[in-house]
C-alpha positions as a Python dict, from the first residue, in 0.01 Angstrom:
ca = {
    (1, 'X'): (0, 0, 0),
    (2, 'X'): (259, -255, -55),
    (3, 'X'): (307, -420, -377),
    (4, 'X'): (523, -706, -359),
    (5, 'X'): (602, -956, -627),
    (6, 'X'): (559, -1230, -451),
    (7, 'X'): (185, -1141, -419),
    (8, 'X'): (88, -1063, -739),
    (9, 'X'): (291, -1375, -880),
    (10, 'X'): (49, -1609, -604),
    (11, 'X'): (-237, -1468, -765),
    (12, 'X'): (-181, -1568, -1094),
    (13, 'X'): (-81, -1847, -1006),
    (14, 'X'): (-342, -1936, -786),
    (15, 'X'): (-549, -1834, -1113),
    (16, 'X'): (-413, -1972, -1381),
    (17, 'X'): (-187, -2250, -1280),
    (18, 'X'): (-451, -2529, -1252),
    (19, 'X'): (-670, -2372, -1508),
    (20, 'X'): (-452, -2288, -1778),
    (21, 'X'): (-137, -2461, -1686),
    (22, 'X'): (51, -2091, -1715),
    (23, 'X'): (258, -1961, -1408),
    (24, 'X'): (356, -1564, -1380),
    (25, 'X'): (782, -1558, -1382),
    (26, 'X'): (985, -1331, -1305),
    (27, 'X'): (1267, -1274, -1596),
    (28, 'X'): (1580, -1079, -1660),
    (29, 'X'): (1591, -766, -1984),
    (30, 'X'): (1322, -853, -2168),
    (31, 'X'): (960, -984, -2119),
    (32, 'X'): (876, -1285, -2302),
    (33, 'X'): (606, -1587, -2361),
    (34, 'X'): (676, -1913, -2381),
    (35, 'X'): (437, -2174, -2423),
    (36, 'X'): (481, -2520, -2270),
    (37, 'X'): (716, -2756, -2421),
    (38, 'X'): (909, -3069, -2368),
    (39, 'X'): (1147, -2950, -2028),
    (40, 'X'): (855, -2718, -1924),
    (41, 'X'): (479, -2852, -1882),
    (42, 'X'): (382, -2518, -1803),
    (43, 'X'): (313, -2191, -2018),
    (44, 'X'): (525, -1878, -1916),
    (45, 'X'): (458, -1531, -1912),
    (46, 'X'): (810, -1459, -1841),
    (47, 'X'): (841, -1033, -1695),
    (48, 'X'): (1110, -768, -1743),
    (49, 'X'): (1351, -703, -1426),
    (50, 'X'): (1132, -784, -1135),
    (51, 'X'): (884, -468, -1197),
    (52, 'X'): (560, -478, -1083),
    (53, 'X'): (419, -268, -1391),
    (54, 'X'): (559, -559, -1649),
    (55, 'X'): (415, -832, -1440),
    (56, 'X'): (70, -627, -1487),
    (57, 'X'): (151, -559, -1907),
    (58, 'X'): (258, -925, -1952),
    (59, 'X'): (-46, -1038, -1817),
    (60, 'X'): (-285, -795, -2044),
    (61, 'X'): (-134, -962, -2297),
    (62, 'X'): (-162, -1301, -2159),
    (63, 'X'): (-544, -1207, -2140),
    (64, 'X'): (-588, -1095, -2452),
    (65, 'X'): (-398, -1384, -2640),
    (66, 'X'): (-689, -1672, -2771),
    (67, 'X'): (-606, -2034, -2740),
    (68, 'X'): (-403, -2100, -3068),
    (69, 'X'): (-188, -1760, -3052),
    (70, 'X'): (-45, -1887, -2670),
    (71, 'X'): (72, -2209, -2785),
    (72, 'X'): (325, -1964, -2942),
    (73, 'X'): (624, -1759, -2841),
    (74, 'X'): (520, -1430, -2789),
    (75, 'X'): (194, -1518, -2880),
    (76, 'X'): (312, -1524, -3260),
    (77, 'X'): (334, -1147, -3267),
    (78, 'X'): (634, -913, -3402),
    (79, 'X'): (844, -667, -3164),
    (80, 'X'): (1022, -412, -3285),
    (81, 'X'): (1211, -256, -3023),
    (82, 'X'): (1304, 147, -2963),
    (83, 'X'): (1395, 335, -3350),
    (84, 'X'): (1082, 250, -3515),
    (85, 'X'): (947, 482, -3799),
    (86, 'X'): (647, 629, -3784),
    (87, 'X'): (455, 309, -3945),
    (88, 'X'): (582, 89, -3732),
    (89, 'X'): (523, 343, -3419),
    (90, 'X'): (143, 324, -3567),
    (91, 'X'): (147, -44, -3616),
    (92, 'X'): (323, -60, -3260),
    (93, 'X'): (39, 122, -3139),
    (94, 'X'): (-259, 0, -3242),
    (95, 'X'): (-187, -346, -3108),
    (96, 'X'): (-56, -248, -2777),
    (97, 'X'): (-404, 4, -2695),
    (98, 'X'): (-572, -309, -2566),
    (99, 'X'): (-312, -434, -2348),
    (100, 'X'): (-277, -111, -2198),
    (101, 'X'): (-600, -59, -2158),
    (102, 'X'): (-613, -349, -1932),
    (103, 'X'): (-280, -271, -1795),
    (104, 'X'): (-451, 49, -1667),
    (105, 'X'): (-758, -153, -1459),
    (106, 'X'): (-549, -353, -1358),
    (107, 'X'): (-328, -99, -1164),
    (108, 'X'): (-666, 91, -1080),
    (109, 'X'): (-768, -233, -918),
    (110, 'X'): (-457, -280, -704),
    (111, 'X'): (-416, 93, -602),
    (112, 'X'): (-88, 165, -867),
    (113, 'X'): (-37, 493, -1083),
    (114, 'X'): (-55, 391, -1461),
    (115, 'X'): (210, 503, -1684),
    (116, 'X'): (132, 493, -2067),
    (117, 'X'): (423, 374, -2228),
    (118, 'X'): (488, 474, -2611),
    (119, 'X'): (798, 257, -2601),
    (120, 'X'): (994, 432, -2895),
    (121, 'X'): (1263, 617, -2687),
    (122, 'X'): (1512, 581, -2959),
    (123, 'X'): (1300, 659, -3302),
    (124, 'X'): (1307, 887, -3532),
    (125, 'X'): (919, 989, -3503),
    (126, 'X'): (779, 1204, -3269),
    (127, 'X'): (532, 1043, -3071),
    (128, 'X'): (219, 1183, -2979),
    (129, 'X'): (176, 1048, -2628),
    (130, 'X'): (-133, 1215, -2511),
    (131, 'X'): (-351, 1080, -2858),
    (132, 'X'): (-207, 699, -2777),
    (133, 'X'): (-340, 812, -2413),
    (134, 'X'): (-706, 911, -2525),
    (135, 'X'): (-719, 570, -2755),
    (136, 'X'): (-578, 369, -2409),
    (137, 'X'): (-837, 521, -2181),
    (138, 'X'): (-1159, 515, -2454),
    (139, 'X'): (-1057, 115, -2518),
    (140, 'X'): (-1032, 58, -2081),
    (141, 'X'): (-1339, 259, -2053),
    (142, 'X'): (-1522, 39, -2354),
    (143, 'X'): (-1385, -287, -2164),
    (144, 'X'): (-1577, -87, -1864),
    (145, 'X'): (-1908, -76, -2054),
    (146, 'X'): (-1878, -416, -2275),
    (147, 'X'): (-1659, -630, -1972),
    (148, 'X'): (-1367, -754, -1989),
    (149, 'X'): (-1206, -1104, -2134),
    (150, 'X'): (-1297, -1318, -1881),
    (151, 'X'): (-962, -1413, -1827),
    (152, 'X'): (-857, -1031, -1759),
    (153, 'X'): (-1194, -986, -1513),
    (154, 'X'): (-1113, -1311, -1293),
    (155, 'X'): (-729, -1150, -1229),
    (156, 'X'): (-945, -793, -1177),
    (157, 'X'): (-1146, -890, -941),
    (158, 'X'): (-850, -1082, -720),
    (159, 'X'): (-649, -775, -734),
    (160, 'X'): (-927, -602, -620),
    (161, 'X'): (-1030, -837, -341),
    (162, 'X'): (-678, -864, -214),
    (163, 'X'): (-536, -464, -236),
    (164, 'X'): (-881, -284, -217),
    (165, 'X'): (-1098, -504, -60),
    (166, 'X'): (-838, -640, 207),
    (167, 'X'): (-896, -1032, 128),
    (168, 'X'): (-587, -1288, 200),
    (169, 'X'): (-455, -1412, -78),
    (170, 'X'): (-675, -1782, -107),
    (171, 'X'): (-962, -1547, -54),
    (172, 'X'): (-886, -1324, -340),
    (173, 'X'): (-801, -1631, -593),
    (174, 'X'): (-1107, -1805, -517),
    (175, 'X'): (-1326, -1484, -604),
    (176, 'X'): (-1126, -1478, -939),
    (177, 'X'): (-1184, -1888, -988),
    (178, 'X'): (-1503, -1831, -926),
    (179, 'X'): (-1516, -1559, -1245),
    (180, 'X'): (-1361, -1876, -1455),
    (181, 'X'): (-1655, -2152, -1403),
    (182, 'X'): (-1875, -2201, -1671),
    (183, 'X'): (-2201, -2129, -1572),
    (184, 'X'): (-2414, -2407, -1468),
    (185, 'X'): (-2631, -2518, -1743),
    (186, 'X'): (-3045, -2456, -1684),
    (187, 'X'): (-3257, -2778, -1750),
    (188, 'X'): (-3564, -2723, -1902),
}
């Protein structure tokens, strides 16, 4: 299977553009959110070097963020990056177990090999990887049972249509659009 950028930048796009003025972008070192501004009438979810796995964790995050947190850079969150301590390794990885979580569906959903990613190469804690991988895979398997943000199950389901299902591209966006609609309203 063949995972190009250029595909998994259309379907966001093709998601979100229109309905949440917010465009997928590829970026340079580090991933980063930037909400529309003056020289920009677009939100960006800006990821790292061209990988497809950042595209997929920028967007969990994207999905996650409500309405007031992404009219903020980086969603109004702190980063620390590699030599945190062990509290900050715990704060570190209590907010990032729902973004992987999602993370992880979405690679199931376009055929890709999860990696968990403790992100602390450089600290001076040792990390226990395979508990921050049971709390990942109970929190994907609760979005599983409870659904997902409906954000996060429109882009599902159009990765799914378009690398498991076989759908072109406009197919597999307008099964995710279709995920975004409110529901017609019943007359009584």
């Amino acid at each position: 299977m063949n995972h190009r950028l250029e595909d998994v930048i259309a379907l966001f796009d093709g998601l979100f553009q229109d309905t949440f003025a917010t465009r997928l972008v590829r970026g340079g070192d580090e991933p980063l959110y930037l909400p529309a501004d003056a020289d920009t009438p677009y939100h960006r979810v800006i990821f790292a070097r061209g990988f497809y796995a950042s595209a997929l964790h920028e967007i969990s995050h994207w999905c996650i963020a409500g309405e007031e947190r992404r009219k903020r850079e980086d969603y109004g969150y702190w980063y620390l990056p590699d030599g945190r301590d062990a509290v900050a390794q715990r704060d570190f990885e209590t907010v990032e177990a729902a973004p992987q979580a999602l993370e992880r569906l979405f690679s199931q959903a376009c055929g890709l090999r999860f990696h968990i990613s403790v992100d602390n190469l450089g600290g001076d804690v040792e990390v226990d990887r395979e508990a921050f991988c049971v709390t990942v895979n109970a929190k994907a398997e609760r979005y599983e049972r409870e659904g997902l943000p409906l954000r996060a199950a429109a882009f599902r389901l159009a990765l799914q249509r378009f690398y498991r299902e076989g759908d072109a591209r406009k197919a597999a966006i307008a099964a995710g659009r279709r995920l975004l609609e409110p529901a017609p309203v019943a007359l009584v």
